[in-house]
Every structure is written in structure tokens, then in C-alpha cells.
C-alpha positions as CSV (number, residue, x, y, z in Angstrom):
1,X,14.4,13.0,31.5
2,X,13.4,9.6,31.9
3,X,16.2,8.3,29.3
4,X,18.4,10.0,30.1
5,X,18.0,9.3,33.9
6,X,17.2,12.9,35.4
7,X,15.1,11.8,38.2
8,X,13.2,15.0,39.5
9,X,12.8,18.9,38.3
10,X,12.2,21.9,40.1
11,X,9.9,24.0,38.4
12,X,10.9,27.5,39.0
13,X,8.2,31.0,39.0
14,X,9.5,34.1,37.5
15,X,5.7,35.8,38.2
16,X,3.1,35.7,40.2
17,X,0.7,35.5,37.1
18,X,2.5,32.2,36.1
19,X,2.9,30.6,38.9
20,X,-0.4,28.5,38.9
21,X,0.6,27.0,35.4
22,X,4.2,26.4,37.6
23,X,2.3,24.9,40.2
24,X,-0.3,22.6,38.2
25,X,3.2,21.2,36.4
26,X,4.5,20.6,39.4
27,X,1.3,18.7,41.1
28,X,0.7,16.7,37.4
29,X,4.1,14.7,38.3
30,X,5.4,12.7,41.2
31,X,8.9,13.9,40.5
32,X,8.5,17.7,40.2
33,X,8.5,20.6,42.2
34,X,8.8,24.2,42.3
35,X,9.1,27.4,43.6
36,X,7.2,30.7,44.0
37,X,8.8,34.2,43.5
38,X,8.8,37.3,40.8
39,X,12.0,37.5,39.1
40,X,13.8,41.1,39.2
41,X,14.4,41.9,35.7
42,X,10.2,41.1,35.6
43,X,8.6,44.7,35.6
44,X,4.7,45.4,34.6
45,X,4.1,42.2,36.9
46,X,2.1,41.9,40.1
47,X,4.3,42.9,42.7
48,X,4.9,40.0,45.3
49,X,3.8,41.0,49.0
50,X,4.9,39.0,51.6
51,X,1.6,37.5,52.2
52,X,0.9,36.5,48.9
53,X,4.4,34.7,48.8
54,X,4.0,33.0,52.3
55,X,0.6,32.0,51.6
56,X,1.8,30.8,48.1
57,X,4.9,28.8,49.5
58,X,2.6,26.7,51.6
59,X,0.7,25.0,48.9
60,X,1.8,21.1,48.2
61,X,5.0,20.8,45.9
62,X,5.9,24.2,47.0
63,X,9.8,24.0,47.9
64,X,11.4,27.5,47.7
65,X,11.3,31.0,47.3
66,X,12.5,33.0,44.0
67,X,13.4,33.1,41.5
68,X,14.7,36.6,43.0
69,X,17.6,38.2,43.3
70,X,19.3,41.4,41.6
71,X,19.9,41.9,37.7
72,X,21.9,45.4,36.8
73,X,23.2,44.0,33.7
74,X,20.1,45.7,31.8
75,X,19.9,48.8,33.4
76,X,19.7,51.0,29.9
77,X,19.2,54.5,30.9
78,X,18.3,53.4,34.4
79,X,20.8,53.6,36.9
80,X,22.0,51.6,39.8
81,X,20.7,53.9,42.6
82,X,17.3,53.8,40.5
83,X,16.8,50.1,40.8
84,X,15.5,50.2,44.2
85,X,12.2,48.7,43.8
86,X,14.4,45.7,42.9
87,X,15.9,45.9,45.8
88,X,12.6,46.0,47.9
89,X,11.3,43.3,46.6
90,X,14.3,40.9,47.1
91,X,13.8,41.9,50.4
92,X,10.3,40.9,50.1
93,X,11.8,37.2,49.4
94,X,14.1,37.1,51.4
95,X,11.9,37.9,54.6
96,X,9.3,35.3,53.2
97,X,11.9,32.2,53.1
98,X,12.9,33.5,56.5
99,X,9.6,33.2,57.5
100,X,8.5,29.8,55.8
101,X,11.7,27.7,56.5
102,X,12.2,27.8,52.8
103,X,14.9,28.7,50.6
104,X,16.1,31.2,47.9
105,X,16.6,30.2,44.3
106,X,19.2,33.6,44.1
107,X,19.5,35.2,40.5
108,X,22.3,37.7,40.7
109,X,24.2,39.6,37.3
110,X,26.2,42.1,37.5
111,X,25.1,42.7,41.3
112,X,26.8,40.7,43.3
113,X,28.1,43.2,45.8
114,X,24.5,44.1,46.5
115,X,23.0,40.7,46.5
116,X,25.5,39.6,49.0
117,X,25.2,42.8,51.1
118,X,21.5,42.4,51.2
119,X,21.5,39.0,52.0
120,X,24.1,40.3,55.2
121,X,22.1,42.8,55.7
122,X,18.3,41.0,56.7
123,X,20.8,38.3,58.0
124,X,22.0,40.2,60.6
125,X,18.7,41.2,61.9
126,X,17.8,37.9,63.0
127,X,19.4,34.9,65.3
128,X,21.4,32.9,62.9
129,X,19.5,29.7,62.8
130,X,16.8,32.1,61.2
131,X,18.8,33.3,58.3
132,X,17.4,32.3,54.8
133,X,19.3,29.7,53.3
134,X,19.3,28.5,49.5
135,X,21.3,28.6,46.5
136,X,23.0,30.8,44.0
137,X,21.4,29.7,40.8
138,X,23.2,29.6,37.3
139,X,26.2,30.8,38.7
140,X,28.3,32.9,36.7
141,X,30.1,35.2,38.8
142,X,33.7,35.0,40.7
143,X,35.5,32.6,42.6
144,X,35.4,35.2,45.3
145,X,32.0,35.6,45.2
146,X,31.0,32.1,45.8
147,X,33.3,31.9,48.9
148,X,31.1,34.7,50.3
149,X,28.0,33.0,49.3
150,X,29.3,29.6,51.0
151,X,30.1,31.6,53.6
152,X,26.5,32.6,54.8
153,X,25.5,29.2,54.2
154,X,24.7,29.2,50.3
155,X,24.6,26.4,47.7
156,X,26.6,27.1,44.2
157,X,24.1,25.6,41.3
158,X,26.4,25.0,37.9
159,X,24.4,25.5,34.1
160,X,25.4,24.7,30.5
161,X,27.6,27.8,31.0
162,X,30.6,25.3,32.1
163,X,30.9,23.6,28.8
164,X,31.1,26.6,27.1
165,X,35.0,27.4,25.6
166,X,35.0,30.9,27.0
167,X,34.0,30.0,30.4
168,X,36.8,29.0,32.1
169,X,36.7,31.1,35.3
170,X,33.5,29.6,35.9
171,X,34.9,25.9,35.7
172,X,37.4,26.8,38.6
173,X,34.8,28.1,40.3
174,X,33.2,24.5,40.0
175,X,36.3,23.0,40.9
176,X,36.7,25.4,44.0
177,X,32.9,24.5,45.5
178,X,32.3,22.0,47.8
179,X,30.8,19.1,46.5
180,X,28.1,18.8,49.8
181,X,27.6,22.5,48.6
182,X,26.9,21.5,44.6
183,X,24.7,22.0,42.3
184,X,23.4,21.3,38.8
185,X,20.9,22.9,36.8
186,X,19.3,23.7,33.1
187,X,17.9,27.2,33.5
188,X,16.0,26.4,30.7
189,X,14.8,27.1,28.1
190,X,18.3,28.7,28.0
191,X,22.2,27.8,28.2
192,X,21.6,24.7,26.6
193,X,25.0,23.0,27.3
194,X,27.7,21.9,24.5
195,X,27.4,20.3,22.1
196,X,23.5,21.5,21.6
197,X,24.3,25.2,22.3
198,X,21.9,27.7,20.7
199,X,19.0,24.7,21.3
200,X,16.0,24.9,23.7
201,X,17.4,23.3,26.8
202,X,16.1,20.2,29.0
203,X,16.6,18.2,31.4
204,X,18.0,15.8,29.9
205,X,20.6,17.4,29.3
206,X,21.8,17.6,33.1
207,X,24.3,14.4,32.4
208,X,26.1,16.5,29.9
209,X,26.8,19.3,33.1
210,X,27.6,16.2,35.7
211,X,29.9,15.0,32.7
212,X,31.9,18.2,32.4
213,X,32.0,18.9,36.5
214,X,33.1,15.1,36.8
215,X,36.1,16.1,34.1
216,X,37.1,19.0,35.9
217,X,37.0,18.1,39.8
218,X,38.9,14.7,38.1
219,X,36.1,11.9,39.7
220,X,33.3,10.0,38.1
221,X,29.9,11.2,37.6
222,X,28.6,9.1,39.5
223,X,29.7,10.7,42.7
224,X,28.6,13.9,40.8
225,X,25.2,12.0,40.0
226,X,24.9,11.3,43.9
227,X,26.3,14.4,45.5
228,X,24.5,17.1,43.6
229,X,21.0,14.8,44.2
230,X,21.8,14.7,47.7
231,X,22.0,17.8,48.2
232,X,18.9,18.6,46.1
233,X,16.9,16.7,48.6
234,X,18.9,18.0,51.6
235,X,18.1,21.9,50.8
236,X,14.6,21.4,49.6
237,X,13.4,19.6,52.0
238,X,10.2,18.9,50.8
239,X,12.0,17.2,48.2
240,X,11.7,12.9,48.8
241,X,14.0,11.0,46.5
């Protein structure tokens, strides 16, 4: 990270039986932090209560909620009106950032309708400067769906995916995003971006994703570099640069 000048990591929980190996990485180095949540393709787990994440999110280094979301693109011989306990439990989160100020690292596949109707939906129930905020994480879905999540006050968060030749929607959707609404991420160990595809990812390969979102949106990456860590430290906001 260091060579390649990535300056700070968010760490992120996928379960609760993880997350104090998350948390001890995070508290080992000045420039990491993470997150605490259950993701929802993760069944057999401990299921997250609210308490345990609010009580969770307030240790040190602790910056947001998630990962959590909605994943139907694994659903077997399950079906859609089946996965409730999925939805339950992003609920769970979602009440949790409200009520700790933090915000939601957002996995959504082949869910988005949901995701976003959910998200409306516990929204609506409260005054709108008490709506969870946070970001869309390895986004891979439509232009139309990011508008909808900028819309409720979402960041867009960009992977490896971009460099990839078949991916072109999802470049447009970089191009389309705000850039005080940008982000860039590894999602590793995964979506290691070209040319070391296939490869356990790192961080320091986050210059090759600035690099390809600087070639599309046409500006250096520099004012990639600066806008995406800006607004890093602007949604966590636990985050110091």
C-alpha cells in the first residue's frame, strides 16, 4: 500500500465471528479501519441483533455498518419470497446506522429493486436528517440504479470490475457519478483489476481503478486521487486523513 501510495483501508466484517480478527487489524495500524455487519449471502452465522451491532459500532476504529445488503443471485432452489430472513436482517443494519450516526457499506446483486425499496422504506419512517446514509459498495448494477441510490443520499464505490473488457455499462456508470459522490475500492481478495485478473487483490492495486476512472471521466488521477479520499474521510467520519 505503502509503494504504491494507498494511504488508508477500511477493513470490512462479513460475520459477527470475524469481526474481532477485523477489529484487532484495524486497531494494529494507524491507517485502518473497519466496519461491523453479517453479510447476507452468510447463513449458519450468528445472527446480528441490533444490540450486538450498536454496541459493536462503538468500539475505536469502528466506522460503519455492513457489509449488508441483499444477494438473490444464489438463490438455487430458494426463492425470492423465501429470502426474507435476508431481508430482516438488512433491516437490522439499517436501523443500527440510523441509530449510531454510521453508515452502510450496501452489498446488492441481483436485488436492487428491493435494496432500494428497503432502504425507502425504513427511510420514510423517520425525519430525513435521520436516514442512514453510506455507500453502494462494488457497484455493478445500472445507470438507473445509481441515480436512485444518489438520490437518497448514497455514495457509488467503483472495483476492478471497471477494467474489465466486458464491463462497459459499468464504466458509464463511473462516468455518470458525481465525483463528491465517488468511490474506489478492492473488494478483496476478489476482482483483482486488469492486468492481474484472476490474482488475490490488494490495495495496492487501487491506482490501477483511479487510473481507469481518470481515463474515462477524461481528467488526471490526481483529482481522482483527491476526490475519492475526500470523500472517504467525509462519509466515515471517524476517518482522519
Amino acid at each position: 500500500m505503502q509503494t504504491a501510495q494507498v494511504s488508508r483501508a477500511l477493513c470490512i466484517c462479513t460475520t459477527l465471528e470475524e469481526f474481532e480478527t477485523v477489529h484487532r487489524l484495524a486497531t494494529a495500524y494507524e491507517n485502518f479501519w473497519c466496519t461491523v455487519g453479517v453479510h447476507p449471502d452468510n447463513e449458519n452465522v450468528r445472527e446480528p441483533s441490533f444490540d450486538d451491532l450498536v454496541r459493536l459500532a462503538g468500539m475505536e476504529k469502528v466506522v460503519g455498518i455492513g457489509e449488508t445488503g441483499l444477494d438473490y443471485y444464489r438463490l438455487g432452489e430458494r426463492t425470492v419470497a423465501g429470502m426474507e430472513w435476508q431481508r430482516e436482517r438488512f433491516r437490522v443494519h439499517i436501523r443500527a446506522a440510523r441509530h449510531t450516526g454510521k453508515p452502510l457499506v450496501i452489498h446488492t446483486r441481483n436485488a436492487s429493486e428491493d435494496t432500494l425499496a428497503i432502504l425507502k422504506e425504513e427511510g420514510d419512517s423517520v425525519g430525513e436528517n435521520e436516514r442512514a446514509r453510506g455507500v453502494f459498495h462494488c457497484f455493478t448494477e445500472t445507470q438507473a440504479v445509481a441515480r436512485a441510490a444518489l438520490d437518497i443520499g448514497f455514495y457509488i464505490s467503483f472495483s476492478g470490475i471497471i477494467t474489465f473488457k466486458n464491463a462497459a455499462d459499468i464504466r458509464e456508470v463511473a462516468r455518470f457519478v458525481p465525483l463528491d459522490r465517488l468511490l474506489i475500492e478492492t473488494d478483496s481478495p476478489y476482482l483483482a483489476p486488469m492486468p492481474h485478473r484472476g490474482k488475490t487483490n490488494n490495495p495496492s492495486y487501487v491506482p490501477l481503478i483511479a487510473q481507469k476512472i481518470s481515463e474515462i471521466r477524461q481528467v488526471s488521477i490526481d483529482v481522482i486521487a483527491q476526490a475519492t479520499s475526500h470523500n472517504f474521510e467525509q462519509l466515515f467520519t471517524g476517518v482522519k486523513p
